[in-house]
N, C-alpha and C positions, 0 to 999 in steps of 0.2 A: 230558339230552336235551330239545330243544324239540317240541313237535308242531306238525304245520300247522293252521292256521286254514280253512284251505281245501283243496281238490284240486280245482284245474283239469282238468277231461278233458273232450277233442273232438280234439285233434290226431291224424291217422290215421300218423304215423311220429315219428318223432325232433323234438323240440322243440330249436331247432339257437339262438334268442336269445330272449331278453327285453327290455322297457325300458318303464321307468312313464313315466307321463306325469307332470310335474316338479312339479304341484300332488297328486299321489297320485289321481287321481279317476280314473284308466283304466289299465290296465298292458296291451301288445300285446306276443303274441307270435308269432313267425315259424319255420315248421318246413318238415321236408324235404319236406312231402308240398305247396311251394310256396302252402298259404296262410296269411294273415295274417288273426289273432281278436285280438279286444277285450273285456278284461274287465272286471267290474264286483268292484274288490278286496275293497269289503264284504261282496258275500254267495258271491263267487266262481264267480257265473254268466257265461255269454258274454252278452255285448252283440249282438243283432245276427246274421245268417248269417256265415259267415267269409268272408273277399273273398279274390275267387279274381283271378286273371291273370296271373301270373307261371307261365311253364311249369315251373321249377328250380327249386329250393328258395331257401328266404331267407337272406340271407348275413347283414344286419346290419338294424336298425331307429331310424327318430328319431325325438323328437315335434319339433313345432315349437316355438320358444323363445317361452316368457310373458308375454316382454315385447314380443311381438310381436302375438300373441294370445291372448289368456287365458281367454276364452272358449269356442273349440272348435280350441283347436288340434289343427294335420293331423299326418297319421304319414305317413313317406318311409319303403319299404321298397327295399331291393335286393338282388339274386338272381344266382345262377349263369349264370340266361337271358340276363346281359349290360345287363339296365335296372332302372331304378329305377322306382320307383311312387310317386306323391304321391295318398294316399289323402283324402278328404275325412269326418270323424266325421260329418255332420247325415245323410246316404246309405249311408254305409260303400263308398261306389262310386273307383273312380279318378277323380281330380280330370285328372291327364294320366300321360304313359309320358316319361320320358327314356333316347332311343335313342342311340347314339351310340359306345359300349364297344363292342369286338369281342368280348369274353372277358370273363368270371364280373367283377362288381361284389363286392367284397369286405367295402367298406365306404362309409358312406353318412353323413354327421354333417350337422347341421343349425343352421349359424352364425348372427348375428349383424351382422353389419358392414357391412350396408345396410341402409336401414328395412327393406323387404322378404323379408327373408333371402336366405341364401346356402345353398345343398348344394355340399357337396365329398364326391366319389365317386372311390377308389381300385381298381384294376382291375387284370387278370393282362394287360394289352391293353399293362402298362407305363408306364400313365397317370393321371394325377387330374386330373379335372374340376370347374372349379364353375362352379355353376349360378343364376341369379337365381330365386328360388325363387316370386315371385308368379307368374311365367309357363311357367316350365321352360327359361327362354335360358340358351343356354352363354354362358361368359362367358371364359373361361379353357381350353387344354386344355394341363397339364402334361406335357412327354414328358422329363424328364429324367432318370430311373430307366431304369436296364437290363434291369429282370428284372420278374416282378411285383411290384405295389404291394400290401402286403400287411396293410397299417397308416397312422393318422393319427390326430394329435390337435391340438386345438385347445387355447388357451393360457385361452380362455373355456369350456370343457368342464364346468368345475366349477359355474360360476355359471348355464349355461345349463340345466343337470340339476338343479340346486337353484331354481332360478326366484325368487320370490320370499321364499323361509326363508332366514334367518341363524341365529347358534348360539343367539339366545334364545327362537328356538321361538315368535313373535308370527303368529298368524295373519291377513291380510289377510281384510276384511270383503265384501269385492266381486271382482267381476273388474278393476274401473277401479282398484282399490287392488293388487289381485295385478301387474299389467302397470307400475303406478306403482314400485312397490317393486321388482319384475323389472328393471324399467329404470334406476333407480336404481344396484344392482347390477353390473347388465353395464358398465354407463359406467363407473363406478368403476373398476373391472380393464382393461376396453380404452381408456380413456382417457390409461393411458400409455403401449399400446404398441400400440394398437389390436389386429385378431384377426389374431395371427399363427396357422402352422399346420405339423406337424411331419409329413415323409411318410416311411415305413419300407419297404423293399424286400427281396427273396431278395435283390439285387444287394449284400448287406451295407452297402449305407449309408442314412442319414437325408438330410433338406432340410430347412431350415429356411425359410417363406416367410412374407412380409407383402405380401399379394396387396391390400390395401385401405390404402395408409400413409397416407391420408388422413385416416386414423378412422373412425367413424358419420358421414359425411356427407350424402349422398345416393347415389343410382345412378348421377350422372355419371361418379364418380372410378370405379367399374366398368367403365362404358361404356365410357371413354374410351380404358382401357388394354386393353380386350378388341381395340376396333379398333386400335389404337395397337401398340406396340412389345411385344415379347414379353413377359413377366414371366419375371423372373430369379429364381432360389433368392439369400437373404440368403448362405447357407452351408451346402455341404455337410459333413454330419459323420459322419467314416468313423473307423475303429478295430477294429469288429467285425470277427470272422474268419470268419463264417459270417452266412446267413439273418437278417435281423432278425424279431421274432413276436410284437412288442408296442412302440408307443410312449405316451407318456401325460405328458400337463404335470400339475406338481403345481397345487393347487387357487390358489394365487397364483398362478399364471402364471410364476412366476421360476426354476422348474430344470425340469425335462425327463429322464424317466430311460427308457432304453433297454434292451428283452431281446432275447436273441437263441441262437442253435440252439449259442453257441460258450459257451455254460455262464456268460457273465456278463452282468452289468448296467451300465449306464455313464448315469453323471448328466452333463446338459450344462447349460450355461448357459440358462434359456429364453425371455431377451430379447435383445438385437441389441446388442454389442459392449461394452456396460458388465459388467463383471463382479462376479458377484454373492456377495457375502460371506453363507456361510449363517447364517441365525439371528444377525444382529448379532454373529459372529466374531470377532476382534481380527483386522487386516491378515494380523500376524504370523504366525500361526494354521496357515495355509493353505501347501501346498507347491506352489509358481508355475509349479516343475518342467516341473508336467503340462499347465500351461494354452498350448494353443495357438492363438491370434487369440483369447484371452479365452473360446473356447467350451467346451473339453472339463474336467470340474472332477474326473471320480474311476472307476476302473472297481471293480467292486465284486465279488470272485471268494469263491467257498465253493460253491457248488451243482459237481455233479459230471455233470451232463446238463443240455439243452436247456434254457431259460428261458422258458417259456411266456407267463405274463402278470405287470400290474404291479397295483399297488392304492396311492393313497396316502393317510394319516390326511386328517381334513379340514382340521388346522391346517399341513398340510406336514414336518411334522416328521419321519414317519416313513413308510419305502418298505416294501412288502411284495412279495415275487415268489412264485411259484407254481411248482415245475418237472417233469421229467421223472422229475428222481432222486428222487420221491418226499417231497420236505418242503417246505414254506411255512417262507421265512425275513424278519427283522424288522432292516433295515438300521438302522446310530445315521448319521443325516447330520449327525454332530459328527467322526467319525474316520472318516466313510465306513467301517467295517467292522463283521461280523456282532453284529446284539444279542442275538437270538435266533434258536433252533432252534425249529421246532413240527414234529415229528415226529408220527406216529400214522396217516398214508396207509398203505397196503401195496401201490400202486405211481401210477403218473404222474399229477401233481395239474394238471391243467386251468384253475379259474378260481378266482381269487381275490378277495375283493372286503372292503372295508372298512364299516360299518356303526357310525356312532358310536362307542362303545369297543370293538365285538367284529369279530373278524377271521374271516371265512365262505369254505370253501374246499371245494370240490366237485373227485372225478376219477376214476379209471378204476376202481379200486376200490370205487364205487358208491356210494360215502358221502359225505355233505356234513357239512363238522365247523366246529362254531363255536367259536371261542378266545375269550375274555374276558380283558381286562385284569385 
């Protein structure tokens, strides 16, 4: 058993997300009782009164990326009440309100791929939005999903939540060093395919989009195609027979694995039209069978109920899923099938999450259990 270092207590219901802030100096978390606290992880007191405005509770939380600002970067929160909130840390106050959702914000992520950032906000309204994040401009409003939007991830996810750490653990001396290295980073990853982004729906299928192909340029290439011509999905990718209820790019950027209510997972390609040989494969290797337009590479069946969430190593190697029936399982992305079993839930496992070598998984049965390699 591990014990906590801390216990956070002030939230008056259900604590519904978490998310650190990517240099570890704040972790916010967002509950039903609609407000949003900031903690202070060393001594595990609140920072601050809790910032109220949101009438519904909190669906999802972002900080801002490091390499953006490193200094004090903002938390985007989003809510049932249909908006989001770009809070400001120096106040704790809203910085502004993004109104514009008809129906519950689900999820709220916080890009990269203009200097400025970008928010992409996914809705039950059937839509994802994004947003110029220095000001709150829509820029985009996605109506391609039939049902609600229920999921997204970005292809930069990985590097944006790690900001400026890599695996040797160096730490950055400054903040103009943390933002240097953060940026260094992101470019690296979006420099070959800039920020693409993956949209998941009840309507059973995924999008694939590259809303910014111009790279890190600046806010024209935004500007232009906001008033300009619609943005098209690169490709839709359908397969699932049921609800999708998780997407997520591996930490390269280059595969994309999908869960869903029909008891599987399905790895896709998660760049645009090159098709990707996992882990330096031989050609040969690989069964061509299944690939359709280069994008679908594997479905991946063992779990016997819904598939809740995904987790991946941080070298990409390996997939973890979370499910209803009860077990966290450990996919080999060499035969695509089952590596292991982690049994020891006693019923529906909620979230799952990867942590350097140990695998931490929380769910209905009240227990949070850490596996170790």
């Amino acid at each position: 058993t591990e014990t906590p270092s801390h216990v956070l207590s002030g939230h008056r219901g259900w604590v519904l997300c978490v998310e650190w802030e990517a240099r570890e100096r704040k972790l916010a978390s967002g509950g039903h009782d609609g407000q949003v606290r900031i903690w202070d992880p060393k001594n595990g007191k609140v920072i601050g009164d809790a910032m109220k405005g949101h009438t519904k509770w909190i669906t999802s939380l972002a900080w801002e990326p490091i390499h953006i600002n490193a200094a004090n970067p903002r938390v985007a929160s989003s809510s049932k009440d249909g908006t989001i909130r770009v809070w400001s840390m120096t106040n704790r106050r809203t910085e502004y309100t993004l109104g514009g959702h008809t129906a519950s914000v689900n999820l709220v992520r916080w890009g990269g791929a203009i200097p400025s950032g970008v928010l992409y906000t996914a809705s039950s309204d059937r839509t994802v939005r994004i947003w110029e994040a220095a000001k709150g401009r829509c820029l985009h409003i996605l109506k391609d999903h039939a049902h609600w939007v229920t999921t997204l991830t970005l292809n930069t996810d990985f590097v944006l939540r790690t900001g400026p750490y890599d695996h040797t653990g160096k730490q950055p001396s400054s903040d103009e060093e943390a933002q240097a290295w953060a940026l260094e980073r992101y470019r690296k990853l979006a420099s070959q395919h800039s920020e693409l982004m993956i949209s998941g729906s009840d309507d059973h299928t995924l999008f694939l989009w590259n809303l910014f192909a111009s790279g890190s340029s600046d806010d024209t290439s935004a500007e232009t195609s906001a008033g300009g011509t619609k943005p098209k999905p690169l490709m839709r990718l359908t397969g699932h027979q049921r609800q999708i209820s998780h997407v997520v790019f591996s930490p390269d950027g280059t595969l994309a694995a999908s869960a869903s209510w029909d008891s599987s997972v399905r790895l896709w390609n998660g760049r645009t039209g090159k098709r990707v040989l996992c882990h330096n494969r031989e050609e040969n290797d690989i069964d061509h069978s299944n690939f359709h337009d280069n994008r679908f590479i594997a479905t991946m069946r063992g779990h016997v109920g819904a598939v809740y969430r995904l987790t991946w190593s941080a070298d990409s190697r390996m997939l973890v899923s979370a499910s209803k029936d009860s077990t966290v399982k450990i996919w080999d992305l060499k035969t695509y099938k089952l590596k292991m079993d982690l049994p020891g839930h006693t019923d529906e496992v909620y979230c799952v999450d990867f942590v350097a070598d140990k695998i931490v998984s929380g769910g209905r049965d009240k227990t949070l259990k850490i596996w170790k390699n």
